[in-house]
C-alpha positions as CSV (number, residue, x, y, z in Angstrom):
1,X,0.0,0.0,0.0
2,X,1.3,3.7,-0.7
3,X,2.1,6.0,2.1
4,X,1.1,9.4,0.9
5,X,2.8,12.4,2.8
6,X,-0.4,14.2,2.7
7,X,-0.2,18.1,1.9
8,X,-4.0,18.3,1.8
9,X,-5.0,16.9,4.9
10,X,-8.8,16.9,5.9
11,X,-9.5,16.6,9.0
12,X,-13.6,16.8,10.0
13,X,-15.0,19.7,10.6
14,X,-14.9,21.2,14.0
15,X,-16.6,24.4,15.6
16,X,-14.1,26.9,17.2
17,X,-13.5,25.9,20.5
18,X,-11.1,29.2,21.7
19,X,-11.9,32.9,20.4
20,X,-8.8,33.7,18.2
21,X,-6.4,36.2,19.9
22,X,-7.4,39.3,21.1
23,X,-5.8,41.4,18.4
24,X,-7.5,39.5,15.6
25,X,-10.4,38.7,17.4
26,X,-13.4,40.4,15.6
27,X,-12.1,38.1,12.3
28,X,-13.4,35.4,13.8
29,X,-14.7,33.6,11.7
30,X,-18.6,33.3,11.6
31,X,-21.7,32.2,9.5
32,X,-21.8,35.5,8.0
33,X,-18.3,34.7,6.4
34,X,-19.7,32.6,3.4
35,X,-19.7,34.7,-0.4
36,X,-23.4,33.9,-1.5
37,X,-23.3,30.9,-4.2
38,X,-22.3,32.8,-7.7
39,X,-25.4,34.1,-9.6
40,X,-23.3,34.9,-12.9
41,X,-23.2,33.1,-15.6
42,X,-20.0,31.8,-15.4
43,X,-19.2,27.9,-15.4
44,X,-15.6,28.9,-13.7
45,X,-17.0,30.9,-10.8
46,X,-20.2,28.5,-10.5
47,X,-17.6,25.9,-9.9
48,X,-15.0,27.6,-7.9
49,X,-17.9,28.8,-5.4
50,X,-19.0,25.1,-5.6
51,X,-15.6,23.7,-4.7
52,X,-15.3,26.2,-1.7
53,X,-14.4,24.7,2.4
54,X,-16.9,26.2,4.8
55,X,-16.2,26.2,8.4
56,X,-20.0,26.5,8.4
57,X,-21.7,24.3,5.4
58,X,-18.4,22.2,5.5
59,X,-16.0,20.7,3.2
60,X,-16.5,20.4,-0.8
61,X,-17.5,17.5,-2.0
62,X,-15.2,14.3,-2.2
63,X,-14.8,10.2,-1.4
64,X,-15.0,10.2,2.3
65,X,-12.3,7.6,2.1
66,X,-9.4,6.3,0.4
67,X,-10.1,3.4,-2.3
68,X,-6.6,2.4,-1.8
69,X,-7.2,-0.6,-4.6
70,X,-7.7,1.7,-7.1
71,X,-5.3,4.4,-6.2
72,X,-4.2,5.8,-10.0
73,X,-0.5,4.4,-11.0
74,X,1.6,7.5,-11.4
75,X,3.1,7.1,-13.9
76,X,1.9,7.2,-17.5
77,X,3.8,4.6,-20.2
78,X,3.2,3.9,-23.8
79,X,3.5,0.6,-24.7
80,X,5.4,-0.2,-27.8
81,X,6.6,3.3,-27.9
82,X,10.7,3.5,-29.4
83,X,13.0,4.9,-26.1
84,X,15.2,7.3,-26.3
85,X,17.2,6.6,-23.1
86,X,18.8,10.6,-21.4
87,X,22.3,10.7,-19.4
88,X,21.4,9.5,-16.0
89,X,22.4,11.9,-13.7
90,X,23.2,14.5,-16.9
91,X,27.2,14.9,-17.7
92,X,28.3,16.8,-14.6
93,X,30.6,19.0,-17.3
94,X,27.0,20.4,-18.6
95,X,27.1,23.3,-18.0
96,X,30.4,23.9,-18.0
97,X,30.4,25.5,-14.1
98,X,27.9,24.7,-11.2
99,X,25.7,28.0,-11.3
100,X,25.2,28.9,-7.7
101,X,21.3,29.6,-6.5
102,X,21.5,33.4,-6.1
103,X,23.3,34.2,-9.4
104,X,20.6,33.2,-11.5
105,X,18.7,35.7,-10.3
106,X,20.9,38.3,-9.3
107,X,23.3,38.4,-12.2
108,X,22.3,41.0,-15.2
109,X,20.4,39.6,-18.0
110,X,20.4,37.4,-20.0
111,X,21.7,35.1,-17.1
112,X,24.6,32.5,-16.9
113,X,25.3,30.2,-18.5
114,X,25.5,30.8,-22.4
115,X,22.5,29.0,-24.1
116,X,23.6,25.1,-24.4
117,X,23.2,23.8,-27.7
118,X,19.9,20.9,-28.0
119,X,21.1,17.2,-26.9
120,X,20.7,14.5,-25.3
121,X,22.7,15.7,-22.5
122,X,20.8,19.0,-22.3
123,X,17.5,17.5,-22.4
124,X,18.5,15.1,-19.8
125,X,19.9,18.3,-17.6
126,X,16.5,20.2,-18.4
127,X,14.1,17.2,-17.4
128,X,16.5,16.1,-14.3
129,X,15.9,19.5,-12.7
130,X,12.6,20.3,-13.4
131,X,10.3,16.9,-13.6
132,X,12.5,13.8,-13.0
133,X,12.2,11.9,-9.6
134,X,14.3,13.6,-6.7
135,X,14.0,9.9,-4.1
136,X,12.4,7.3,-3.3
137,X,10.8,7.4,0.5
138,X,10.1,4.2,2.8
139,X,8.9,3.0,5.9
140,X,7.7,-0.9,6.7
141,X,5.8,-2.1,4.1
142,X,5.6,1.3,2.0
143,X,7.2,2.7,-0.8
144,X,6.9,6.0,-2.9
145,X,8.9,8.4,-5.0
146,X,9.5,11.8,-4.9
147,X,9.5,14.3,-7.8
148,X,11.3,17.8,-8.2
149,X,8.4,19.4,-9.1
150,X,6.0,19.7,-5.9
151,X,2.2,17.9,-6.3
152,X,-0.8,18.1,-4.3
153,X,-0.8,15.3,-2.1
154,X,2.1,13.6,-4.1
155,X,-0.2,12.4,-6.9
156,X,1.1,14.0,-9.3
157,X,-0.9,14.4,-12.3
158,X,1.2,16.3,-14.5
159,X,2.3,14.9,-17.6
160,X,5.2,16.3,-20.0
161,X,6.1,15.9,-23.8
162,X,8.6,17.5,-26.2
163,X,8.9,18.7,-29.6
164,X,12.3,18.6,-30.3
165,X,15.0,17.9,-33.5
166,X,15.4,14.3,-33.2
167,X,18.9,13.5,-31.9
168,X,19.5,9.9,-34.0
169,X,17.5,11.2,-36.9
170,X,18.8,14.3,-38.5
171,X,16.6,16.3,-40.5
172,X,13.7,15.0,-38.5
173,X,11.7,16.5,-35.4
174,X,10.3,13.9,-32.6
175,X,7.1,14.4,-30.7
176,X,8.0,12.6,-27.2
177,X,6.4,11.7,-23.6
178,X,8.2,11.9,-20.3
179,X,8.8,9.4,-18.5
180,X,9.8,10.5,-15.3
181,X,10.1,6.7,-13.3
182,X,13.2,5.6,-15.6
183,X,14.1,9.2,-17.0
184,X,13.7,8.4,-20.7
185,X,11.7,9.8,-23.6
186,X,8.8,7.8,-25.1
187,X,9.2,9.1,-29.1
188,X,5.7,8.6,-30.2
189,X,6.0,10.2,-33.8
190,X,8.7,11.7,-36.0
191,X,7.9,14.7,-39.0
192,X,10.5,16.3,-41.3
193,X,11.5,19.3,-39.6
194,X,10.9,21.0,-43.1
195,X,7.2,20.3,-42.8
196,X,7.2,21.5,-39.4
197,X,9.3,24.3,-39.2
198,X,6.4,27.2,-37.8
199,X,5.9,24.9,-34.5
200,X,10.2,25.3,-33.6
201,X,10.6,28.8,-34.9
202,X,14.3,29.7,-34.9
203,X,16.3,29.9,-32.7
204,X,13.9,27.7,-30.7
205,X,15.0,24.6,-28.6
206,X,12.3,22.7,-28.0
207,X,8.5,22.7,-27.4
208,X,7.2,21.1,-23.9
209,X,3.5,20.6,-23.4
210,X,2.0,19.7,-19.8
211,X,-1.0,18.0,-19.5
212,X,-3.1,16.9,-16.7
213,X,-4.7,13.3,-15.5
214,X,-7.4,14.9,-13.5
215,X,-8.3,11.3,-12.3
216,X,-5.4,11.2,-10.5
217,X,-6.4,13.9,-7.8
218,X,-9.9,13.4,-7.4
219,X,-9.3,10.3,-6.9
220,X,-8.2,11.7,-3.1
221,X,-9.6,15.6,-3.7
222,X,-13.0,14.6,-5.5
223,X,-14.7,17.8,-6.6
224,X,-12.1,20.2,-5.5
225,X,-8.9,18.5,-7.7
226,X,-9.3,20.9,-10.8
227,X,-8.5,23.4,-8.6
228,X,-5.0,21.3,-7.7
229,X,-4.3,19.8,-11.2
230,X,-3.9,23.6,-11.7
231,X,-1.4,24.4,-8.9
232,X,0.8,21.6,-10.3
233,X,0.5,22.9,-13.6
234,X,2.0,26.1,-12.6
235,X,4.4,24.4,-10.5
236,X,5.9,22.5,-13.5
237,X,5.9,25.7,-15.1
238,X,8.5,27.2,-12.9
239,X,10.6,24.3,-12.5
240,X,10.9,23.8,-16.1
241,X,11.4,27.9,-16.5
242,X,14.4,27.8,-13.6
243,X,16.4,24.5,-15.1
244,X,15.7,26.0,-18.3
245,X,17.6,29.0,-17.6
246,X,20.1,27.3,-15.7
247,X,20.7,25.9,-19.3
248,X,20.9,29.7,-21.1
249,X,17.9,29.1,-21.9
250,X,14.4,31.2,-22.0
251,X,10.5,30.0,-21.7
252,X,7.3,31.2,-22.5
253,X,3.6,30.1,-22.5
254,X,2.8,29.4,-25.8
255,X,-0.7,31.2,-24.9
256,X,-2.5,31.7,-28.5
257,X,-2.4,27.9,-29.4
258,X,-5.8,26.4,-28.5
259,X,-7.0,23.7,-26.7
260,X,-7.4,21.3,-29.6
261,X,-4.0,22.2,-30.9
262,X,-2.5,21.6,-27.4
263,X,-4.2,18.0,-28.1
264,X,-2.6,17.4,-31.4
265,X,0.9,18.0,-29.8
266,X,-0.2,15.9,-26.8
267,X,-1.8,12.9,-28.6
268,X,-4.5,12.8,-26.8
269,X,-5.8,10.6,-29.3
270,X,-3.3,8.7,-29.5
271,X,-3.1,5.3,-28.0
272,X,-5.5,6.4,-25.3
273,X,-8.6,5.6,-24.0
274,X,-12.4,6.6,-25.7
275,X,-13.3,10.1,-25.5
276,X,-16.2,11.5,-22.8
277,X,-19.6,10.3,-23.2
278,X,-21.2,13.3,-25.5
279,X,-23.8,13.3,-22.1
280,X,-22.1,13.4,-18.9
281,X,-24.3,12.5,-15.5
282,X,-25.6,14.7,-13.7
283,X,-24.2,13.2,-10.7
284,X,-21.2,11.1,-9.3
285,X,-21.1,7.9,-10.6
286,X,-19.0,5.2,-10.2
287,X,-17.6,2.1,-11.6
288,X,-15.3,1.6,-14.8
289,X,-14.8,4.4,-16.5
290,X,-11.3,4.3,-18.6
291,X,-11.8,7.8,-20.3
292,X,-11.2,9.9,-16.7
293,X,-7.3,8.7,-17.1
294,X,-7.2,10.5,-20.8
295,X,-4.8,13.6,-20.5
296,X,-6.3,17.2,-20.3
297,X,-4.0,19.4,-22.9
298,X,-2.9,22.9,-20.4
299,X,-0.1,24.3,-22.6
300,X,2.8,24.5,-24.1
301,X,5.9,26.5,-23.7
302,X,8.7,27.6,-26.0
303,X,12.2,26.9,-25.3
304,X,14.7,29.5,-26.8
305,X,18.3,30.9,-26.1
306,X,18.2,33.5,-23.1
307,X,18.0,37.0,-24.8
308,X,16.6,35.8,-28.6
309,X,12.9,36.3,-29.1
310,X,11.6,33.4,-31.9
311,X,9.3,35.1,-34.6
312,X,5.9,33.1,-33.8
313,X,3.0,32.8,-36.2
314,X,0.2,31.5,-34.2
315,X,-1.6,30.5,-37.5
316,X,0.9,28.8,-39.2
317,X,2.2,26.7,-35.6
318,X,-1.7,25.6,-35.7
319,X,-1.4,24.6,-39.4
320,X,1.8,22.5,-38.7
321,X,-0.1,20.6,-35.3
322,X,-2.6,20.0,-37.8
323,X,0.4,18.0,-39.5
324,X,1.2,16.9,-36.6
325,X,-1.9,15.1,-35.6
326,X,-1.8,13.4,-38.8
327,X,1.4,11.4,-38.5
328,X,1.8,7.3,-37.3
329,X,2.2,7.5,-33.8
330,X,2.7,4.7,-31.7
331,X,2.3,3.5,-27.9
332,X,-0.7,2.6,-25.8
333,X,-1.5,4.1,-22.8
334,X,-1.2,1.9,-19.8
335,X,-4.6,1.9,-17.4
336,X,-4.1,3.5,-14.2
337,X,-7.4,1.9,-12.4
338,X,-9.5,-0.8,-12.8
339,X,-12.2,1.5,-11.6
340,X,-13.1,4.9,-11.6
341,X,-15.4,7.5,-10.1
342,X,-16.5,10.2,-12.4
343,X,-16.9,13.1,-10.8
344,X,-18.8,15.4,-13.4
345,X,-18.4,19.0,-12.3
346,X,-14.5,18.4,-13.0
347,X,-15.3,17.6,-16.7
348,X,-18.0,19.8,-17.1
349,X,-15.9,23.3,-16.0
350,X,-12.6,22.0,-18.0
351,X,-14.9,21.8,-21.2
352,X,-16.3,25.3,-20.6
353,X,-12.8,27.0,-19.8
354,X,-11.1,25.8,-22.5
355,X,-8.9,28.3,-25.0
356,X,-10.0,28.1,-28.6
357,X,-7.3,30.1,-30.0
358,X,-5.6,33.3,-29.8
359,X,-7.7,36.5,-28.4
360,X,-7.7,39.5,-30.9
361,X,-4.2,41.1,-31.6
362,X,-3.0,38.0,-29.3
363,X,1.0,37.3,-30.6
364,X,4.2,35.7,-28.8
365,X,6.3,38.5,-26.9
366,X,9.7,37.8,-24.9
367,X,9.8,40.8,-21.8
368,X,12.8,42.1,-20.8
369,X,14.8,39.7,-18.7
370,X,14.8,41.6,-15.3
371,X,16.9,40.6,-12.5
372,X,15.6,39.9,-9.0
373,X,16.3,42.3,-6.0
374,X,19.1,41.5,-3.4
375,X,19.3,42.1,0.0
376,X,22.8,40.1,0.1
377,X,23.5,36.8,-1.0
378,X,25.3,35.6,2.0
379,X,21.3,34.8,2.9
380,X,21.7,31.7,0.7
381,X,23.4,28.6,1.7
382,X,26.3,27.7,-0.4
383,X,24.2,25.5,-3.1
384,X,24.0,25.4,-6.5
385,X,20.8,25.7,-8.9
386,X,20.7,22.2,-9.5
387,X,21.1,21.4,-5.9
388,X,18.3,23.5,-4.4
389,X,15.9,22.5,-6.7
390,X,16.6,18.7,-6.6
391,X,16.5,18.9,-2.7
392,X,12.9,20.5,-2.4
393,X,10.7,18.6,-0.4
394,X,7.4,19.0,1.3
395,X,7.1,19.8,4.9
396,X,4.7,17.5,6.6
397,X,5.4,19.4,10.2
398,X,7.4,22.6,11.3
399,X,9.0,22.6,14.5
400,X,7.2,26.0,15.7
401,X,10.3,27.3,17.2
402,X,12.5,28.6,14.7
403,X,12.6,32.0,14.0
404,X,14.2,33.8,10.6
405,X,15.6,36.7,10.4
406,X,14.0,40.2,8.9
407,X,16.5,40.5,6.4
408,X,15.9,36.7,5.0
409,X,12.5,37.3,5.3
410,X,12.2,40.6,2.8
411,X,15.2,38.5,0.3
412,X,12.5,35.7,0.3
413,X,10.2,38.4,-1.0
414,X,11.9,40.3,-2.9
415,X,12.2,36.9,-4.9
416,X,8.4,36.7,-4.8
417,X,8.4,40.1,-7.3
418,X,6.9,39.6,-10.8
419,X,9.0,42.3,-12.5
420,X,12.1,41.9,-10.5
421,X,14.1,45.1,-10.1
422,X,12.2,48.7,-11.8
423,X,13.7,52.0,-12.1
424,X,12.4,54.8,-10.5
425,X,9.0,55.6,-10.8
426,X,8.2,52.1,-12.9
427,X,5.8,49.5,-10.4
428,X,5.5,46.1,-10.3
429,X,3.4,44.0,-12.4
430,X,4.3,42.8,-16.0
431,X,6.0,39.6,-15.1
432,X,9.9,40.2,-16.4
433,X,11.4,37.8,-13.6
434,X,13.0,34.4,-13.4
435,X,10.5,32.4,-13.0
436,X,7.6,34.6,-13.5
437,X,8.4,35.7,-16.9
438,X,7.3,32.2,-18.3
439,X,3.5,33.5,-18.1
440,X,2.2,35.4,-21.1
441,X,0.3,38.0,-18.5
442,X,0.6,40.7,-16.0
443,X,0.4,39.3,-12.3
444,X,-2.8,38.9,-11.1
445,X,-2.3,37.4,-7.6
446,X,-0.9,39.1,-4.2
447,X,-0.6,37.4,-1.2
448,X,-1.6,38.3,2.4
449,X,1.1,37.0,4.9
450,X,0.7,35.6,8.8
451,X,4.2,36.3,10.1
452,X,4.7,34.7,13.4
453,X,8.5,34.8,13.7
454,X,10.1,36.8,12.0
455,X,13.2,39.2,14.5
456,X,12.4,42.5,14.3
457,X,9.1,42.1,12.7
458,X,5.5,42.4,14.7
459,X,3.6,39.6,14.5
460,X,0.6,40.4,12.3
461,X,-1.3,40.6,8.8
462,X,0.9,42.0,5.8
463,X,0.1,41.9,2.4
464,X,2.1,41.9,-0.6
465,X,1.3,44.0,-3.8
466,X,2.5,42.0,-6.4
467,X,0.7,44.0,-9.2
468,X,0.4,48.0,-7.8
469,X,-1.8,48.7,-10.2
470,X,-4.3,46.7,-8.6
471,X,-3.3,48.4,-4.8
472,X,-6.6,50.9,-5.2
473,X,-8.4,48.1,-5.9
474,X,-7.7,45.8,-2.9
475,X,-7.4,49.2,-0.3
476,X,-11.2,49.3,-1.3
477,X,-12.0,45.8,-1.3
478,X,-10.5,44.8,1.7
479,X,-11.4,45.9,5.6
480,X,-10.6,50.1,6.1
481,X,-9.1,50.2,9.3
482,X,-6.1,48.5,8.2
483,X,-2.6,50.2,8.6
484,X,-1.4,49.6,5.1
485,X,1.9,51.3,6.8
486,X,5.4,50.5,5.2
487,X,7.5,47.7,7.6
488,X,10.6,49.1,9.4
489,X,13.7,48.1,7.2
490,X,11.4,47.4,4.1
491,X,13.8,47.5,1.2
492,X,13.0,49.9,-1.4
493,X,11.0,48.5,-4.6
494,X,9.1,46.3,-2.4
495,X,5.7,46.9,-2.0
496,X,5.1,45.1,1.5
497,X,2.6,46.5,3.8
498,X,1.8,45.9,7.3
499,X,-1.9,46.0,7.5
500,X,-2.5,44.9,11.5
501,X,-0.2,43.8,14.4
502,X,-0.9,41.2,16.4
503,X,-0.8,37.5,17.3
504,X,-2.7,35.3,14.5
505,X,-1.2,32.2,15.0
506,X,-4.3,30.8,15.7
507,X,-6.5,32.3,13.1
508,X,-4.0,31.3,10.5
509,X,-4.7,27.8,11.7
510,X,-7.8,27.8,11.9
511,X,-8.5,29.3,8.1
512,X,-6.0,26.6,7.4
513,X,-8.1,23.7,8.2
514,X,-7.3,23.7,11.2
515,X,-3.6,22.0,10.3
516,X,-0.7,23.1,12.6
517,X,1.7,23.5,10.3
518,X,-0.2,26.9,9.7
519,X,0.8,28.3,12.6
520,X,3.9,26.7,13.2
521,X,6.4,28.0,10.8
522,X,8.0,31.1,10.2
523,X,5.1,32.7,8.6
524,X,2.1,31.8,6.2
525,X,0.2,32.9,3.7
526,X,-3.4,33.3,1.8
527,X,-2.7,33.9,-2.0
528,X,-5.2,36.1,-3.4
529,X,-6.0,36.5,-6.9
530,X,-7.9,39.5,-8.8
531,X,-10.5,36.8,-10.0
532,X,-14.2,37.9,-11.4
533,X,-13.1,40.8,-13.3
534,X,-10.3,38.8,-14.9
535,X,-12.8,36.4,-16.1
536,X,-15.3,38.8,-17.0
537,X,-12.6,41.4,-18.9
538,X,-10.1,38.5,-20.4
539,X,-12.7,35.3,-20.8
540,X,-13.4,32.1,-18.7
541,X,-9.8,30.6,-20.1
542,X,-7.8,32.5,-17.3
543,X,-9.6,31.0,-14.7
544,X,-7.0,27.8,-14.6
545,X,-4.4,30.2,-15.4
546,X,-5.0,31.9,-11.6
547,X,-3.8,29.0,-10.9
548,X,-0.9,28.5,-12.5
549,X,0.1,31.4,-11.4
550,X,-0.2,30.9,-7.8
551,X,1.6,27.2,-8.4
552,X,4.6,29.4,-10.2
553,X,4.8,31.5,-7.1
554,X,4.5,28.7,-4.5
555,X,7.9,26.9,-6.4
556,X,9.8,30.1,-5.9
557,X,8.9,29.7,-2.0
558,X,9.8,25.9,-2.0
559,X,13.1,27.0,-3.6
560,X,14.1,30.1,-1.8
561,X,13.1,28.3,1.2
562,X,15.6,25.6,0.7
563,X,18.0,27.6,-0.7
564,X,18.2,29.3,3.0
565,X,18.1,26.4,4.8
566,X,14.3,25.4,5.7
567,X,11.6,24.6,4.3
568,X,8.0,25.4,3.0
569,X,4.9,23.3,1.9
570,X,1.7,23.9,-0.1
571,X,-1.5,24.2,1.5
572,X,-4.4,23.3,-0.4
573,X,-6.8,22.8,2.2
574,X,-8.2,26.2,3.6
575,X,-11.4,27.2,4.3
576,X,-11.9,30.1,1.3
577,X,-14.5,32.4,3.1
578,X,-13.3,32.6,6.5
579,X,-9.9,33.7,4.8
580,X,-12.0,36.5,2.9
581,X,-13.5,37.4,6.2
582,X,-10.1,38.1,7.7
583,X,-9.5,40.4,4.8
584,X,-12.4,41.7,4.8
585,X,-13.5,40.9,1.3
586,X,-17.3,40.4,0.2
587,X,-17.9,39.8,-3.1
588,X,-15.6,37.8,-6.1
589,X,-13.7,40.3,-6.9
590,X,-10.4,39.4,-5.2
591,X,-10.5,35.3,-4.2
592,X,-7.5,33.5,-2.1
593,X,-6.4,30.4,-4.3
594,X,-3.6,28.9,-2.7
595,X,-1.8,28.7,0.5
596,X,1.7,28.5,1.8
597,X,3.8,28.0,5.0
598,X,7.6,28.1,5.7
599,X,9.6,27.5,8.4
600,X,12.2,24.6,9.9
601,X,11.0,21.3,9.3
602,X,10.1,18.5,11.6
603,X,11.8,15.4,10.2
604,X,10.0,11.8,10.4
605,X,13.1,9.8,11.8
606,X,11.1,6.4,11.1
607,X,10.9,7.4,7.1
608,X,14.1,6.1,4.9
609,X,15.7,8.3,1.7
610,X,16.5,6.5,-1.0
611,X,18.3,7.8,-4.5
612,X,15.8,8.1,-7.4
613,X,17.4,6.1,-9.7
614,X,17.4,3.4,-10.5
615,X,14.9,3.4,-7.4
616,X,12.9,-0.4,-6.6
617,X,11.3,-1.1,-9.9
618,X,8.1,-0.2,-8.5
619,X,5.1,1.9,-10.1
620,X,4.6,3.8,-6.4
């Protein structure tokens, strides 16, 4: 049986049984907390009001319990598939110098290294540090495996595949899947590069395309997993944008290609199970279902050297997928379950958020390459890129004792910064920074922060401005006797507020789900996201992309928290309008998404590490 280390723990509901301290205490949280149920028209809100944890109606809707015999494999294969085996661990001579962790974001653009010429070493370096397993964990009779990229309760339901000139086949480009468990690539199709020139655009790399297996989470999340499939998109995203760049390279959201050219490049119907019934059930059914393991296309994103920007044609890259589509491919899909249960809301909001193609005047821009801010850099351990990101792991507990220091604390931020260092008189908000830069979009999400030890800080409610052109916005929104007062020490160009001192150790608990590790770090946070005027103003499609955007910014914290010698974990299990309560916000217009803790780590003594590879043979 496989031991999940649980980042979505849910316990059962419980009333408050102590008033929260004094300072915070009229944000208790109460039955007036709750946003009505949506009354627009829109499928994304419908369902994310739907999918929301109530400390008074309680939690959203999922199994009750674990169906541990029909726990989804992890892993993904195609049978029959040609392998094209990658350098296991990469040559340690690529790149030619270990790049330590704060230089690639503190040297001036484009960053180090030069860009690394495509091969099989290269490949191998970029999936190693981005998607690839990190360890094996076990205790008695139970075994799982870690990945570099984070995943809601370990389930991972990410999928990657590449587009990229065919190293054994000159003059011929491959389309690939990922398979993570023995680091190889899975060629399912080969075109002349001729034929397909508009999808790799020169000086391109490579093409990567995640895709989700929303089975996977609910499974353990039920109705709520869209929501996580999400995060762990974004997550990928950054990983794959930081070993990218530790590469010379640059990457960027492919955003104009639609959903059904995202397929073509996927194969998603290739070798894989029947399409959805053309009527869904209005209900949760279960039983076998084999089409809830097919892969859900989320995007693509263009690999290119550090300081080029490729000349895309969104029209022409759609012609050439329609090439694509059309070419033998090979390998079958290996079932994950014997049965299923389909929980419809999942399918029914994926099908109504899709992208159909590019919005009007929509076209493929590169931003400046902006570095990030720097407090000093003797904040940072002495570990490389390639360490730090292979050594992130999940907290499961924090010790509740250790306390960080102010200046670590505002470096940690600073990192957090879309736009990385502006001039005088420029704000932040068009996303310019390593990793940020790999989204196609201005920020849209802030985050409010519990800091409970922090020297030299109060204890208290902050909140980060991540876009300041949205910092009328959320003064209205949000409750008006806060502070909004400048920190002592605050560095300049970081637009970190203070909005009310006092103790909310508890209350960040308690919004958390009640889970400890809330409370017991170094500080936590709420990520809040401008949401109903995003969908109403840019269209249903961004309402995933929230989400990507708040798993992009939760990587950075897993990073720079290990890069500093903690930890961090994800927190996915919050009750939503208890945290808008705190905040004082009433409608849809601002909506928390995500939420994050950091701190020193307990460690589970009784749980063995082993190295990912070759690992036990086991799909676990």
């Amino acid at each position: 049986m496989l031991l999940l280390r649980q980042r979505h723990c849910l316990p059962s509901p419980r009333p408050l049984r102590r008033p929260p301290p004094r300072a915070l205490r009229r944000f208790a949280m109460s039955s007036a907390a709750a946003t009505p149920p949506s009354t627009s028209t829109s499928a994304a809100a419908d369902y994310h009001c739907r999918t929301k944890h109530s400390l008074t109606a309680g939690y959203a809707r999922g199994p009750g319990r674990l169906d541990w015999a029909n726990q989804p494999n992890p892993f993904l294969r195609f049978a029959l598939a040609p392998q094209l085996p990658l350098p296991n661990p990469p040559p340690p001579a690529l790149p030619s110098a270990p790049i330590p962790y704060p230089a690639l974001f503190h040297s001036p653009p484009p960053p180090p290294p030069p860009p690394q010429p495509l091969t099989a070493d290269s490949l191998s370096a970029l999936l190693y540090h981005s998607l690839a397993l990190s360890a094996w964990k076990s205790t008695g009779l139970s075994t799982w495996s870690l990945r570099v990229n984070p995943s809601s309760g370990n389930l991972h339901p990410t999928e990657a595949h590449l587009l990229f000139p065919h190293p054994r086949e000159p003059g011929r480009l491959a389309v690939a899947h990922y398979a993570p468990r023995d680091h190889l690539l899975e060629v399912r199709a080969t075109a002349p590069a001729a034929e397909c020139a508009a999808i790799l655009p020169a000086p391109a790399t490579a093409v990567l395309a995640l895709s989700s297996v929303f089975w996977r989470e609910a499974w353990k999340y039920g109705e709520r997993a869209f929501r996580y499939c999400n995060h762990d998109v974004g997550h990928a995203l950054a990983a794959v944008a930081v070993a990218a760049a530790a590469l010379g390279w640059d990457a960027k959201v492919l955003d104009g290609l639609s959903y059904e050219d995202l397929g073509r490049l996927v194969g998603v119907e290739k070798g894989s199970p029947a399409g959805m019934p053309e009527e869904l059930p209005d209900k949760v059914i279960k039983g076998n279902a084999p089409w809830v393991e097919r892969q859900h296309p989320d995007c693509a994103v263009l690999l290119f050297p550090a300081g080029s920007e490729p000349e895309v044609n969104y029209g022409r890259m759609s012609e050439a997928l329609r090439r694509i589509d059309e070419l033998d491919w090979v390998g079958k899909a290996n079932a994950l379950s014997k049965d299923h249960v389909v929980w419809d809301v999942i399918y029914r909001t994926a099908a109504e958020v899709k992208k159909h193609g590019p919005v009007p005047e929509e076209r493929f821009f590169v931003t400046p390459w902006r570095k990030s801010p720097a407090v000093s850099e003797g904040l940072y351990k002495q570990l490389t890129v390639q360490e730090v990101v292979r050594r992130r792991r999940s907290a499961v507990d924090m010790d509740g004792v250790h306390v960080m220091g102010r200046d670590t604390f505002y470096q940690m931020l600073l990192h957090c910064l879309p736009s990385g260092e502006v001039g005088s008189g420029e704000q932040q908000g068009q996303q310019c920074a390593l990793p940020f830069r790999v989204l196609p979009w201005d920020a849209e999400v802030h985050a409010a922060l519990f800091v409970h030890r922090v020297s030299g800080l109060p204890k208290g409610l902050y909140f980060l401005v991540r876009n300041e052109e949205h910092f009328g916005a959320l003064q209205r929104a949000m409750r008006q006797d806060f502070e909004w007062v400048r920190p002592e020490g605050c560095p300049d160009g970081l637009p970190l507020y203070r909005l009310m001192k006092g103790d909310c150790q508890r209350v960040a608990m308690q919004i958390s789900c009640f889970q400890e590790i809330a409370s017991h770090g170094c500080f936590s946070l709420g990520m809040v996201a401008r949401f109903e005027p995003v969908l109403h103003d840019k269209g249903e499609w961004m309402y995933p992309r929230l989400f990507w955007e708040t798993g992009v910014l939760g990587q950075v914290l897993y990073l720079e928290a290990h890069a500093v010698g903690i930890s961090a974990t994800g927190i996915g299990c919050y009750f939503d309008d208890a945290v808008h309560e705190v905040l004082g916000l009433k409608d849809l217009e601002f909506q928390s998404l995500y939420h994050f803790t950091v701190g020193s780590p307990v460690l589970d003594k009784r749980i063995m590490s082993l190295p990912a590879y070759p690992g036990p043979g086991i799909d676990a």
